[in-house]
C-alpha positions as CSV (number, residue, x, y, z in Angstrom):
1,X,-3.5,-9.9,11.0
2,X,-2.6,-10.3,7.1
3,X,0.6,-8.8,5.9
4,X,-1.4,-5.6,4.9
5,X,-2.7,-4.5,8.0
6,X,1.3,-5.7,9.1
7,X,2.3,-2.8,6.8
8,X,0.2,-0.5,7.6
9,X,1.2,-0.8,11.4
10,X,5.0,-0.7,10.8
11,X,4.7,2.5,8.4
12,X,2.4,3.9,11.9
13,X,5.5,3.0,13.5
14,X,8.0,4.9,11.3
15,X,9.1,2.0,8.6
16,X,8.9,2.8,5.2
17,X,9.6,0.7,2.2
18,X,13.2,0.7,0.9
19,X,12.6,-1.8,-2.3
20,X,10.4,-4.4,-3.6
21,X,11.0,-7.1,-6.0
22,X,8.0,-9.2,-7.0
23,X,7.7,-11.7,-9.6
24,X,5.1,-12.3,-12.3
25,X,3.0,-15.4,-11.0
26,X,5.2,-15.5,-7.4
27,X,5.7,-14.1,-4.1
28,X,6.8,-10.4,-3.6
29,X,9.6,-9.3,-1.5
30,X,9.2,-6.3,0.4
31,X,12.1,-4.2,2.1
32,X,11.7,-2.1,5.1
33,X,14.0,0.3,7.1
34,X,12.9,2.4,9.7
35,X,15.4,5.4,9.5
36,X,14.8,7.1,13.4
37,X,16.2,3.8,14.5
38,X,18.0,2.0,12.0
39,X,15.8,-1.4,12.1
40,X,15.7,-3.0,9.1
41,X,12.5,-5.7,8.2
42,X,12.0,-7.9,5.3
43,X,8.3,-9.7,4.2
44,X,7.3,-12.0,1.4
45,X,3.8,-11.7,0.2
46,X,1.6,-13.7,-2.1
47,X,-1.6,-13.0,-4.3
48,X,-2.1,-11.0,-6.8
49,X,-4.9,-8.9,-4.8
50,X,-2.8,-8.3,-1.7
51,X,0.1,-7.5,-3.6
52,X,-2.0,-4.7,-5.6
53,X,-3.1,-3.4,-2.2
54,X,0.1,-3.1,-0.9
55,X,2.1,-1.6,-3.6
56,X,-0.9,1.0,-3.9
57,X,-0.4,2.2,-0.4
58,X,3.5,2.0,-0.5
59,X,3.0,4.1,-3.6
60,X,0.7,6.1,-1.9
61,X,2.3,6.6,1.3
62,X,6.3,7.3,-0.3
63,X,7.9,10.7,-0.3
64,X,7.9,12.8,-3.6
């Protein structure tokens, strides 16, 4: 499973993104917190394609 599909099952399971600091040509840190329970997750993520995907769906998938 690539961290994508890892993202999409933990926001399915009530996480949602907290923060994300990426870097230019590096890896991207992502933040998680699920709020119902209070578990907290942290990812690192590489490639310019994955990390368009996933910022797309956080930015899809975040409260307005």
């Amino acid at each position: 499973m690539n961290e994508f599909e890892k993202i999409k099952k933990m926001y399915d399971d009530g996480f949602r993104c907290i923060r994300y600091d990426d870097t230019k040509d590096g890896e991207m840190n992502i933040y998680f917190k699920n709020f119902e329970n209070e578990n907290s997750e942290a990812m690192r993520v590489k490639g310019f394609e994955q990390k368009m995907q996933i910022k797309n769906f956080i930015k899809q998938n975040s409260m307005r």
